[in-house]
C-alpha positions in Angstrom: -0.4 29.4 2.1 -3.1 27.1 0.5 -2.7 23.3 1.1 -2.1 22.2 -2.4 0.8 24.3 -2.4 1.4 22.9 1.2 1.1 19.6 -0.4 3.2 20.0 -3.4 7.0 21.2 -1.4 5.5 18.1 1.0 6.0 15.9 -2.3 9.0 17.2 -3.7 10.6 16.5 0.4 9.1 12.9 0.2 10.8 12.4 -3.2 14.1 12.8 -1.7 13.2 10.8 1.6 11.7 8.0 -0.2 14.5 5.7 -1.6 16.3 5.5 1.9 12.7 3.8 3.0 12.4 2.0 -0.2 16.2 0.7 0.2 14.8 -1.0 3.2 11.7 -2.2 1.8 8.8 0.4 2.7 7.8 3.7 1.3 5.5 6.3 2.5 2.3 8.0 1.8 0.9 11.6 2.6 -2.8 10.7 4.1 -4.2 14.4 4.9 -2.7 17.4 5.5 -4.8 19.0 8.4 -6.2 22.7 8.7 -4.1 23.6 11.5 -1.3 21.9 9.6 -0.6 18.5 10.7 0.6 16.3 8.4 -0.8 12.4 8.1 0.9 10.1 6.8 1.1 6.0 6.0 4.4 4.2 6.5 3.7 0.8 3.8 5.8 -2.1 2.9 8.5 -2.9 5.3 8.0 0.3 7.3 4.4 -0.7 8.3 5.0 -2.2 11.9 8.8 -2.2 12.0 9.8 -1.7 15.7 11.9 1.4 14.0 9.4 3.5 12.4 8.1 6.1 14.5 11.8 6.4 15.0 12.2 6.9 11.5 9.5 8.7 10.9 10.0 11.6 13.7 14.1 11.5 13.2 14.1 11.4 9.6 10.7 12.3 7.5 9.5 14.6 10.1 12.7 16.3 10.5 13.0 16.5 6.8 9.7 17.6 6.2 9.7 20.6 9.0 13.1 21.9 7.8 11.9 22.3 4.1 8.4 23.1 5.1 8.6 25.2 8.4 4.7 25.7 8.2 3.9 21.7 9.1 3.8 21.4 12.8 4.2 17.8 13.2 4.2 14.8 11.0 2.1 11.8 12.9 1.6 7.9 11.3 -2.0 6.9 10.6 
């Protein structure tokens, strides 16, 4: 699968992820998607340096992410 359709599902995950990190202040942003599918992304606002965001990130975008998009292998913060 080509990495703009990749990239597309990854958007339309993030659009239901994104107001529980926008409730708290932050959002997030999709950096690169990686040949050997690794997604980057950028946790802003509120998320950016909270204590809790890798723990957000890997319990709720990654797992979000991976079960609508089984092809990412891991979601890592830039």
């Amino acid at each position: 699968m080509q990495n703009q359709e990749i990239l597309k599902r990854v958007d339309e995950t993030l659009k239901q992820v994104r107001p529980y990190l926008q409730a708290d202040g932050g959002d997030i942003e999709v950096v690169e998607l990686t040949d050997d599918n690794i997604l980057k992304v950028r946790l802003t606002g509120a998320c950016h340096g909270c204590p809790f965001s890798m723990q957000t990130l890997k319990a709720g975008v990654e797992q979000a992410i991976r079960r609508d998009i089984p092809e990412i292998k891991e979601v890592v913060a830039v």
